[in-house]
N, CA, C and O atoms as CSV, one atom per row, in Angstrom:
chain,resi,resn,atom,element,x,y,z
A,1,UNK,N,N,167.743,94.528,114.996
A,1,UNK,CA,C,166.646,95.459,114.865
A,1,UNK,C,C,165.571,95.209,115.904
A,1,UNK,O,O,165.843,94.631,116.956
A,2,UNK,N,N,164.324,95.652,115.610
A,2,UNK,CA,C,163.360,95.652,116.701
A,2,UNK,C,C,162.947,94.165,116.911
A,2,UNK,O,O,162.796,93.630,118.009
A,3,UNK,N,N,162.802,93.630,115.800
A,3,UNK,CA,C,162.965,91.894,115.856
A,3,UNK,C,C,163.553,91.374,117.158
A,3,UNK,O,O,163.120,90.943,118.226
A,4,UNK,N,N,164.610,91.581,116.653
A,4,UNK,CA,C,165.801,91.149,117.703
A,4,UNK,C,C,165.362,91.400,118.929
A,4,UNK,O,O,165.070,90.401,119.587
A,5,UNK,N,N,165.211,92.564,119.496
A,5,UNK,CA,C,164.988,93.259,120.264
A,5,UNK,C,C,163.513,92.842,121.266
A,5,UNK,O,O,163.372,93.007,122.478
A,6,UNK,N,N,162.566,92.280,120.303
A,6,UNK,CA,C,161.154,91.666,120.634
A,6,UNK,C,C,161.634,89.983,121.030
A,6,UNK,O,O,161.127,89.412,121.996
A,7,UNK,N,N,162.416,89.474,120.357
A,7,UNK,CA,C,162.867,87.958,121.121
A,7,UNK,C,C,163.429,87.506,122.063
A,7,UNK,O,O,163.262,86.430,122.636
A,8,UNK,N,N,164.724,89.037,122.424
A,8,UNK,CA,C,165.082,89.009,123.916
A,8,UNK,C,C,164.260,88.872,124.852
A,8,UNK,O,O,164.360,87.930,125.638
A,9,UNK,N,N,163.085,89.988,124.957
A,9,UNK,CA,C,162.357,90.194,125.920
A,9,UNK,C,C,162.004,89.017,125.968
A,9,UNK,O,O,162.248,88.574,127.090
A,10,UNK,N,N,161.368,87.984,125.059
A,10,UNK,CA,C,160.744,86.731,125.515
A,10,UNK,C,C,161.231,86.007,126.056
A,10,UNK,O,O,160.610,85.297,126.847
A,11,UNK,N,N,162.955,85.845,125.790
A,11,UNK,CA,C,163.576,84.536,126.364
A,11,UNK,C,C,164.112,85.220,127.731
A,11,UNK,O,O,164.666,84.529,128.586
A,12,UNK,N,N,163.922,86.597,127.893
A,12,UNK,CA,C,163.933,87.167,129.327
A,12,UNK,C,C,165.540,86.936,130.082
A,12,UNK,O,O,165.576,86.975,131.312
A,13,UNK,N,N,166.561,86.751,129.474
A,13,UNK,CA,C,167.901,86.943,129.849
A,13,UNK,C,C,168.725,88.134,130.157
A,13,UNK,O,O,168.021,89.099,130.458
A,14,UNK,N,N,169.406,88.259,130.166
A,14,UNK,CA,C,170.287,89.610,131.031
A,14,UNK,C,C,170.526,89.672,129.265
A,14,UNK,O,O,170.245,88.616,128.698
A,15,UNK,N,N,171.080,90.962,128.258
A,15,UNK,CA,C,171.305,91.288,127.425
A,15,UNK,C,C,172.304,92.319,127.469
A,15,UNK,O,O,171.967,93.248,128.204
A,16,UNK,N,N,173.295,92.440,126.984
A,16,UNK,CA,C,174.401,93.764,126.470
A,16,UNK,C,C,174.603,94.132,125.095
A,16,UNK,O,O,175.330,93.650,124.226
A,17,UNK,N,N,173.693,95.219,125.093
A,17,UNK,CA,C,173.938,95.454,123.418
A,17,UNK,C,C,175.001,96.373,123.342
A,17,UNK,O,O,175.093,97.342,124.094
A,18,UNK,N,N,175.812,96.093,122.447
A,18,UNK,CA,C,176.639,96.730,121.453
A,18,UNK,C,C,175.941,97.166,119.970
A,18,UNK,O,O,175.972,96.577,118.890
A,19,UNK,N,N,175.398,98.246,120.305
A,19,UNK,CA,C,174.653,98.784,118.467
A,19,UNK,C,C,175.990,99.370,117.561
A,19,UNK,O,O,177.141,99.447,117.991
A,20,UNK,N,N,175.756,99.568,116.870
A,20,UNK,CA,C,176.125,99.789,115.683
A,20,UNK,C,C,175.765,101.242,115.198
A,20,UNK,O,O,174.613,101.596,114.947
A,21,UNK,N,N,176.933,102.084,115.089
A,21,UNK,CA,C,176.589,103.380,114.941
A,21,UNK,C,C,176.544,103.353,113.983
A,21,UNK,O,O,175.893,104.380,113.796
A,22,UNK,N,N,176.857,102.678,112.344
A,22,UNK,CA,C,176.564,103.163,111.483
A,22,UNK,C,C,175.498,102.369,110.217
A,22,UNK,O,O,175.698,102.022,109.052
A,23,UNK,N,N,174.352,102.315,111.113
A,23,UNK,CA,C,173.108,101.997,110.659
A,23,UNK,C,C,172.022,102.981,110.547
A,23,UNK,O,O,171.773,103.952,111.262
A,24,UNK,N,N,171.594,102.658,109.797
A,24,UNK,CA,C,170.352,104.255,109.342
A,24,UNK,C,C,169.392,104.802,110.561
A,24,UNK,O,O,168.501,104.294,111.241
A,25,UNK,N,N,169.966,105.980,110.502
A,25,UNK,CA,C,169.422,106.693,111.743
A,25,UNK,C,C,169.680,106.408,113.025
A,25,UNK,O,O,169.056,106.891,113.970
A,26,UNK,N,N,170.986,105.288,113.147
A,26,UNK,CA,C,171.626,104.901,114.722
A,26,UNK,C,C,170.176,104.360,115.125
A,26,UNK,O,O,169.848,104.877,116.193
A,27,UNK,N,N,169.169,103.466,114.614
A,27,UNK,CA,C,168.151,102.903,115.198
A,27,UNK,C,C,168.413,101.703,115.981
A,27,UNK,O,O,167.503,101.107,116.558
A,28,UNK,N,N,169.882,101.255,116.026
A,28,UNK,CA,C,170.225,100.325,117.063
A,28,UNK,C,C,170.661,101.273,118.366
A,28,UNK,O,O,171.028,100.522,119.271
A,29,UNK,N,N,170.719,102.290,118.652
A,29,UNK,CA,C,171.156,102.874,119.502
A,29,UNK,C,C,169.566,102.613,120.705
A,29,UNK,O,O,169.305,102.190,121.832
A,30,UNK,N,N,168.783,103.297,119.311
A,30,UNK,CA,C,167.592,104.194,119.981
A,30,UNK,C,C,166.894,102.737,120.153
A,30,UNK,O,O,165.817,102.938,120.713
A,31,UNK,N,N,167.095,101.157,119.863
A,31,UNK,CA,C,166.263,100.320,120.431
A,31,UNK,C,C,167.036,99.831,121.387
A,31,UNK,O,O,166.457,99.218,122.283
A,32,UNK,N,N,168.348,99.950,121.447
A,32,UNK,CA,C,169.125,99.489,122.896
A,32,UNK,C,C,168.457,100.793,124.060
A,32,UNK,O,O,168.511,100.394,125.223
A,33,UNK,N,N,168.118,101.613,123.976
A,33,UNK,CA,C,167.953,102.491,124.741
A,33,UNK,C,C,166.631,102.463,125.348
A,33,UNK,O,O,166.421,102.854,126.497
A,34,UNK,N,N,165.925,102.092,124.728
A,34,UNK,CA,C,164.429,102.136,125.338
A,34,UNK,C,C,164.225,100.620,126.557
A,34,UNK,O,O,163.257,100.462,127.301
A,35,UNK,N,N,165.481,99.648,126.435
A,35,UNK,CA,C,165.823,98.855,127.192
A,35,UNK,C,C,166.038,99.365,128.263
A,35,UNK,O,O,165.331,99.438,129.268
A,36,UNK,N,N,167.460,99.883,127.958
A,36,UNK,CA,C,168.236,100.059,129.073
A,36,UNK,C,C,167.669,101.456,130.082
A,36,UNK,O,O,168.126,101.661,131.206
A,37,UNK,N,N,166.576,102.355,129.415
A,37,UNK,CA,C,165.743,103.288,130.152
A,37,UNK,C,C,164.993,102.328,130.899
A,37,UNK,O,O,164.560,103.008,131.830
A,38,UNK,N,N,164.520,101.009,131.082
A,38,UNK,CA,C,163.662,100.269,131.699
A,38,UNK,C,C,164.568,99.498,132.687
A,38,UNK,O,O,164.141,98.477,133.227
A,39,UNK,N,N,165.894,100.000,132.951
A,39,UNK,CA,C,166.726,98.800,133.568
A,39,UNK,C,C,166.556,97.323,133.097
A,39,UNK,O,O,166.542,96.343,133.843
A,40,UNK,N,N,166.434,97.320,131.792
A,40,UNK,CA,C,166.349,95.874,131.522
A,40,UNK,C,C,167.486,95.379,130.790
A,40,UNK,O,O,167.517,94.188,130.482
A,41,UNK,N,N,168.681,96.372,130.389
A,41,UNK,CA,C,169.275,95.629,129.469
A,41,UNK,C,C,170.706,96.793,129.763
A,41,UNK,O,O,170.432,97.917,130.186
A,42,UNK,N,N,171.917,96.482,129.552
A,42,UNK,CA,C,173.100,97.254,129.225
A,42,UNK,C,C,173.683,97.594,128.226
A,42,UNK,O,O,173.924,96.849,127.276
A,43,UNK,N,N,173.937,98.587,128.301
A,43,UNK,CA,C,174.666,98.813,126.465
A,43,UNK,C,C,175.705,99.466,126.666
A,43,UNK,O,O,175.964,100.069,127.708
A,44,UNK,N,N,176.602,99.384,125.381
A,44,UNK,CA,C,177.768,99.823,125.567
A,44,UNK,C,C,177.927,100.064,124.447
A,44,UNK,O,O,177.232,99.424,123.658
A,45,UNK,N,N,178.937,101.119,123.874
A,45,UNK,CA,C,178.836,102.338,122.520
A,45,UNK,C,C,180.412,101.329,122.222
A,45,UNK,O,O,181.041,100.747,123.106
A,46,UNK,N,N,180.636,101.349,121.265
A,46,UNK,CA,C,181.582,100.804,120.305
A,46,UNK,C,C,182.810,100.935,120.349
A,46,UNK,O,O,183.673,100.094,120.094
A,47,UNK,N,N,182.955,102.340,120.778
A,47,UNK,CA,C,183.977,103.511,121.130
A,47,UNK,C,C,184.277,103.465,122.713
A,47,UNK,O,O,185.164,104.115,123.266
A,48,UNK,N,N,183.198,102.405,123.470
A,48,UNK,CA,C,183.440,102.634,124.817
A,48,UNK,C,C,184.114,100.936,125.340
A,48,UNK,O,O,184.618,100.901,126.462
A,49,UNK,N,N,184.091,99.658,124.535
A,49,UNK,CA,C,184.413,98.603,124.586
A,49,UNK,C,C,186.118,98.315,125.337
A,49,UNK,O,O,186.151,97.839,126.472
A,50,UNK,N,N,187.082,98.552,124.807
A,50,UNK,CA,C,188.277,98.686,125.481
A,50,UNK,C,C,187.922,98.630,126.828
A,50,UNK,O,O,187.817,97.745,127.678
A,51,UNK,N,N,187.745,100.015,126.762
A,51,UNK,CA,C,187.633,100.823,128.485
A,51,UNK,C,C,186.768,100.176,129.175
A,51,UNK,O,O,187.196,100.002,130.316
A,52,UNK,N,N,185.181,99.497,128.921
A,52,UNK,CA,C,184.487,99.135,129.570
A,52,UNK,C,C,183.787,98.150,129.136
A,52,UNK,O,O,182.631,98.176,129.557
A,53,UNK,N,N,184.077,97.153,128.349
A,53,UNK,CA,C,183.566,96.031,127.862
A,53,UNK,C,C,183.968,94.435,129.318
A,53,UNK,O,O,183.347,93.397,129.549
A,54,UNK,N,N,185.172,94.990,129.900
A,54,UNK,CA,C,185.225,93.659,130.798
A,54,UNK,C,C,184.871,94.003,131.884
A,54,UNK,O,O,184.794,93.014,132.613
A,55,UNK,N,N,184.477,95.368,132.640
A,55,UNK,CA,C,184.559,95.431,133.702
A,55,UNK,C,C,182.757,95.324,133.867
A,55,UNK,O,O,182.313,94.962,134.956
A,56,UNK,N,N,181.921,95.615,132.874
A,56,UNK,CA,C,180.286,95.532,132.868
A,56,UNK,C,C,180.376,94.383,132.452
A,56,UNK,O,O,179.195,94.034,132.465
A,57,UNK,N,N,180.996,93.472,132.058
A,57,UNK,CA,C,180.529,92.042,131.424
A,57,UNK,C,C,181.078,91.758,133.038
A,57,UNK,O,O,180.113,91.681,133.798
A,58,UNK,N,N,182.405,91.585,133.733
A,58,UNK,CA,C,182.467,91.219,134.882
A,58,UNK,C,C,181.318,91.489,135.376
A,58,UNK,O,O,180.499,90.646,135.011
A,59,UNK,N,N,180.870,92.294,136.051
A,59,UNK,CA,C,179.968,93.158,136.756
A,59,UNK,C,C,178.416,91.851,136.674
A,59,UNK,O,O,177.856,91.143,137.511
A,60,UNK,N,N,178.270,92.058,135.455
A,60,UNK,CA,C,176.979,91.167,134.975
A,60,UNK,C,C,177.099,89.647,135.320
A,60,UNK,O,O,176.080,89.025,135.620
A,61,UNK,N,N,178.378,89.006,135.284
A,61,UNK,CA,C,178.495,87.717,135.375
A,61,UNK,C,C,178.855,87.213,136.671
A,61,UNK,O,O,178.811,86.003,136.892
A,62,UNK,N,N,179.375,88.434,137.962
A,62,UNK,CA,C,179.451,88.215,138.842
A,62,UNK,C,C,178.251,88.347,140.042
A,62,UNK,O,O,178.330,88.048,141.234
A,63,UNK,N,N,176.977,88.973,139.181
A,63,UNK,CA,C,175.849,89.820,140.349
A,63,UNK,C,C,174.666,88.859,139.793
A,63,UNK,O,O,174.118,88.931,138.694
A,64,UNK,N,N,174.439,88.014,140.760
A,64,UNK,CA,C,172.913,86.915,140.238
A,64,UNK,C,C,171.523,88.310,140.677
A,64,UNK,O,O,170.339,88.446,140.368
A,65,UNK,N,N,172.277,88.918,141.324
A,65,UNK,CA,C,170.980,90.121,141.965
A,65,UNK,C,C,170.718,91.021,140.621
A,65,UNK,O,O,169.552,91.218,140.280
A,66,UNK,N,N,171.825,91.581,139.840
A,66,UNK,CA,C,171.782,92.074,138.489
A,66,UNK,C,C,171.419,91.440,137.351
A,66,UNK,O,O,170.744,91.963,136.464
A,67,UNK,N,N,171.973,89.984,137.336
A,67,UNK,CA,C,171.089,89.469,135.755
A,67,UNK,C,C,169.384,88.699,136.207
A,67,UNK,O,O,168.723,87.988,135.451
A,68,UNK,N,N,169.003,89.107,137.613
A,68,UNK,CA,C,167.774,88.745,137.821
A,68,UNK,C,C,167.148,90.124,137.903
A,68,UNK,O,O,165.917,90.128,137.930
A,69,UNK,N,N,167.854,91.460,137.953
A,69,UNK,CA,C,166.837,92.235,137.909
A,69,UNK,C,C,166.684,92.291,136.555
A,69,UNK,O,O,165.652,91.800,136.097
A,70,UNK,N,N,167.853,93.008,135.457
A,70,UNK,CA,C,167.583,92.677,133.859
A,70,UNK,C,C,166.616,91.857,133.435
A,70,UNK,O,O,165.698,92.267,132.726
A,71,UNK,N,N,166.756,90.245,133.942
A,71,UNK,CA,C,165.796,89.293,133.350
A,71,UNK,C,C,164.032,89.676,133.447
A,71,UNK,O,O,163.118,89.656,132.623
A,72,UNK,N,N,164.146,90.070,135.120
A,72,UNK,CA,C,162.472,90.527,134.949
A,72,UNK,C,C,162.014,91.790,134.483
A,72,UNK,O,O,160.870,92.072,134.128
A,73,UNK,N,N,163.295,92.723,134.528
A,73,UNK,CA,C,162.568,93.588,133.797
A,73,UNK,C,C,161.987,93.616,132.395
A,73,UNK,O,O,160.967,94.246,132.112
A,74,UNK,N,N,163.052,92.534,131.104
A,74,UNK,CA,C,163.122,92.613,130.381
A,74,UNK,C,C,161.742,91.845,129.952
A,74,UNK,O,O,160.951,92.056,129.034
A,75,UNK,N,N,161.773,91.035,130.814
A,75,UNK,CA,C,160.345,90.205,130.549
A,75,UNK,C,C,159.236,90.922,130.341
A,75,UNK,O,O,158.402,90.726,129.456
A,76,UNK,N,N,159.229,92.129,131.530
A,76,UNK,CA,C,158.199,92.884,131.334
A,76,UNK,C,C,157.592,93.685,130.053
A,76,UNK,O,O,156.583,94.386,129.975
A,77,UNK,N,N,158.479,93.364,129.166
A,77,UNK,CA,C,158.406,94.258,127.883
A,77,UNK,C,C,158.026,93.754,126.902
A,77,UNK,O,O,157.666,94.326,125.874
A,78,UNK,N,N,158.075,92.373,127.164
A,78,UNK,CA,C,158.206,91.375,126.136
A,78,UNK,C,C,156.217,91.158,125.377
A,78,UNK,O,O,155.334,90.912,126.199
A,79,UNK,N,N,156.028,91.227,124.610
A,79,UNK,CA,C,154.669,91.010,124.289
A,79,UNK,C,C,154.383,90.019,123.544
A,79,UNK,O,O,154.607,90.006,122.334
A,80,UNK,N,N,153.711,88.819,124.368
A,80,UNK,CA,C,154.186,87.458,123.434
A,80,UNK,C,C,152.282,87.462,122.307
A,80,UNK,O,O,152.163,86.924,121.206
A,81,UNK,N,N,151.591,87.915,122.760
A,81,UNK,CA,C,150.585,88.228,121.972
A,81,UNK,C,C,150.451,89.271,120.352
A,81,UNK,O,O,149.379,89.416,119.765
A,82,UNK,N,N,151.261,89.648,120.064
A,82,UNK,CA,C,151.532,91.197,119.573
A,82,UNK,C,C,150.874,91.102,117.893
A,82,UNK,O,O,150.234,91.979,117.313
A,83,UNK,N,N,151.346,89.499,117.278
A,83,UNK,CA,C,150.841,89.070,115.940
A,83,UNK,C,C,149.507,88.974,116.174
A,83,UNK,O,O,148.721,89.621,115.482
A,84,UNK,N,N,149.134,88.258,117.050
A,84,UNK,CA,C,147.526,88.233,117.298
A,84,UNK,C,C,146.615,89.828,117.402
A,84,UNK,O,O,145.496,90.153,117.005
A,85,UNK,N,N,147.649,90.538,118.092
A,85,UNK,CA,C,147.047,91.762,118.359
A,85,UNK,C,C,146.700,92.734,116.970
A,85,UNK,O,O,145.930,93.586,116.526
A,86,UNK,N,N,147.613,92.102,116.737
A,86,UNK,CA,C,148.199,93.190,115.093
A,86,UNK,C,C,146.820,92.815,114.463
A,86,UNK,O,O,145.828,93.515,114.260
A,87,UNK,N,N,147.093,91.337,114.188
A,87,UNK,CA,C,145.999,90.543,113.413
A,87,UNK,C,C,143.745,91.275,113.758
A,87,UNK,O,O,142.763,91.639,113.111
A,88,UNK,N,N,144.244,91.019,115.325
A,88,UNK,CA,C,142.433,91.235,115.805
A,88,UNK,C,C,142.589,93.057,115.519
A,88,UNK,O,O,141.425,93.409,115.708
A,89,UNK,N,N,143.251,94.124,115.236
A,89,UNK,CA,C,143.176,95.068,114.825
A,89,UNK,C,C,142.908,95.594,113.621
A,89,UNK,O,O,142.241,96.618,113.468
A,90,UNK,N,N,143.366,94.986,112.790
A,90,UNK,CA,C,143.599,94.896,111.142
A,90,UNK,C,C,142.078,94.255,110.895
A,90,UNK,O,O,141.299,94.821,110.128
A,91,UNK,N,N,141.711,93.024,111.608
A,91,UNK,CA,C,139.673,92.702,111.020
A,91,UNK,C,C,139.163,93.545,111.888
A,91,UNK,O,O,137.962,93.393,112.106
A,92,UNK,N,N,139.909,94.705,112.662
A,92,UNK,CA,C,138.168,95.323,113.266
A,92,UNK,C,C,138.349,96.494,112.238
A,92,UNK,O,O,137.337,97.137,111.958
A,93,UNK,N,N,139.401,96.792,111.718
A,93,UNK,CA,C,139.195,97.823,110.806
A,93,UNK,C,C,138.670,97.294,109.554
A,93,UNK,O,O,137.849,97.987,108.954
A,94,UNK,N,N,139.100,95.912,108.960
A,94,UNK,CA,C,138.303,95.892,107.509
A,94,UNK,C,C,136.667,95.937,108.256
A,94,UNK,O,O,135.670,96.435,107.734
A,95,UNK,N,N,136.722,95.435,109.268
A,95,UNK,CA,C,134.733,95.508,109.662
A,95,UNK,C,C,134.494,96.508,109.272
A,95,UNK,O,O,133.717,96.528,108.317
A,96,UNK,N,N,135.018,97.819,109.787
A,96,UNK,CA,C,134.879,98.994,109.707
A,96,UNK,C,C,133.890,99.798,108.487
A,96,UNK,O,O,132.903,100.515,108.323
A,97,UNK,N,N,134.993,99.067,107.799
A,97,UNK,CA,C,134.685,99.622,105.706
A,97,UNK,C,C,133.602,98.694,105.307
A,97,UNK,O,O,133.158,98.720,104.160
Protein backbone atom coordinates (compact mmCIF):
# COMPACT_ATOMS: atom_id res chain seq x y z
CA UNK A 1 0.00 0.00 0.00
CA UNK A 2 0.98 3.63 0.24
CA UNK A 3 3.09 2.59 3.31
CA UNK A 4 5.03 0.52 1.32
CA UNK A 5 5.25 2.77 -1.24
CA UNK A 6 6.48 5.85 1.29
CA UNK A 7 9.57 3.43 2.54
CA UNK A 8 10.84 2.77 -0.90
CA UNK A 9 11.25 6.25 -1.64
CA UNK A 10 13.40 6.53 1.53
CA UNK A 11 15.69 3.69 1.08
CA UNK A 12 15.86 5.20 -2.60
CA UNK A 13 16.56 1.80 -4.61
CA UNK A 14 15.56 0.89 -8.12
CA UNK A 15 11.90 -0.83 -7.39
CA UNK A 16 9.59 -3.20 -9.77
CA UNK A 17 6.24 -3.39 -8.71
CA UNK A 18 4.08 -6.13 -9.52
CA UNK A 19 0.45 -4.84 -8.03
CA UNK A 20 -2.14 -6.86 -7.59
CA UNK A 21 -5.22 -6.50 -9.60
CA UNK A 22 -7.45 -7.78 -7.29
CA UNK A 23 -7.33 -5.35 -4.45
CA UNK A 24 -10.00 -2.72 -3.78
CA UNK A 25 -10.14 -0.33 -6.39
CA UNK A 26 -6.69 -1.73 -8.14
CA UNK A 27 -5.07 0.94 -5.58
CA UNK A 28 -1.83 -0.97 -6.08
CA UNK A 29 -1.94 -0.18 -9.64
CA UNK A 30 -2.72 3.53 -9.14
CA UNK A 31 0.33 3.75 -6.37
CA UNK A 32 2.76 1.86 -8.71
CA UNK A 33 1.81 4.43 -11.22
CA UNK A 34 2.33 7.67 -9.75
CA UNK A 35 6.04 6.15 -9.48
CA UNK A 36 6.58 5.03 -12.53
CA UNK A 37 4.88 8.57 -14.09
CA UNK A 38 8.04 10.09 -12.21
CA UNK A 39 10.53 7.62 -13.86
CA UNK A 40 11.20 6.37 -10.56
CA UNK A 41 10.09 2.97 -10.47
CA UNK A 42 8.92 -0.04 -13.10
CA UNK A 43 5.96 -1.97 -13.07
CA UNK A 44 4.75 -4.75 -14.57
CA UNK A 45 0.87 -6.07 -14.73
CA UNK A 46 0.57 -9.74 -13.64
CA UNK A 47 -0.70 -10.79 -16.96
CA UNK A 48 2.45 -9.24 -18.47
CA UNK A 49 5.24 -11.35 -16.24
CA UNK A 50 5.97 -14.44 -18.63
CA UNK A 51 6.48 -12.17 -21.56
CA UNK A 52 8.31 -9.47 -19.73
CA UNK A 53 9.33 -10.17 -16.28
CA UNK A 54 13.14 -11.28 -17.39
CA UNK A 55 13.84 -9.13 -20.02
CA UNK A 56 13.00 -5.61 -17.60
CA UNK A 57 14.53 -7.35 -14.61
CA UNK A 58 17.60 -8.07 -17.15
CA UNK A 59 17.39 -4.62 -18.40
CA UNK A 60 17.46 -3.18 -14.65
CA UNK A 61 20.29 -5.38 -13.43
CA UNK A 62 22.37 -4.84 -16.35
CA UNK A 63 22.10 -0.64 -16.65
CA UNK A 64 23.98 1.08 -13.41
CA UNK A 65 22.78 4.35 -15.62
CA UNK A 66 19.00 2.95 -15.04
CA UNK A 67 18.96 1.83 -11.37
CA UNK A 68 20.76 5.30 -10.68
CA UNK A 69 18.27 7.18 -12.50
CA UNK A 70 15.18 5.19 -10.58
CA UNK A 71 17.19 5.61 -7.32
CA UNK A 72 17.26 9.49 -7.57
CA UNK A 73 14.26 9.88 -8.81
CA UNK A 74 12.62 7.88 -6.31
CA UNK A 75 14.35 9.70 -3.63
CA UNK A 76 12.87 12.67 -4.82
CA UNK A 77 9.50 11.64 -3.62
CA UNK A 78 10.36 10.35 -0.61
CA UNK A 79 9.19 12.72 2.40
CA UNK A 80 11.14 11.81 5.39
CA UNK A 81 9.41 14.71 7.48
CA UNK A 82 5.66 13.86 6.68
CA UNK A 83 4.65 12.55 10.61
CA UNK A 84 6.04 15.74 11.81
CA UNK A 85 4.21 17.57 9.14
CA UNK A 86 0.97 15.79 9.76
CA UNK A 87 1.62 16.37 13.49
CA UNK A 88 2.62 20.59 13.20
CA UNK A 89 -0.79 20.69 11.06
CA UNK A 90 -3.19 18.94 13.28
CA UNK A 91 -1.87 21.74 16.54
CA UNK A 92 -2.27 24.65 14.18
CA UNK A 93 -5.73 23.58 13.67
CA UNK A 94 -6.66 22.62 17.36
CA UNK A 95 -5.05 26.45 17.90
CA UNK A 96 -7.53 27.35 15.61
CA UNK A 97 -10.76 26.27 17.81
Amino acid sequence: GAGSVSELCMVAKPVVFIPSPNVAEDHQTKNAMSLVKEEAAIMLKETELEEKFQQEFSALISSETLQQKLSANILKLAKPNATKDIADEIEKLIKKN
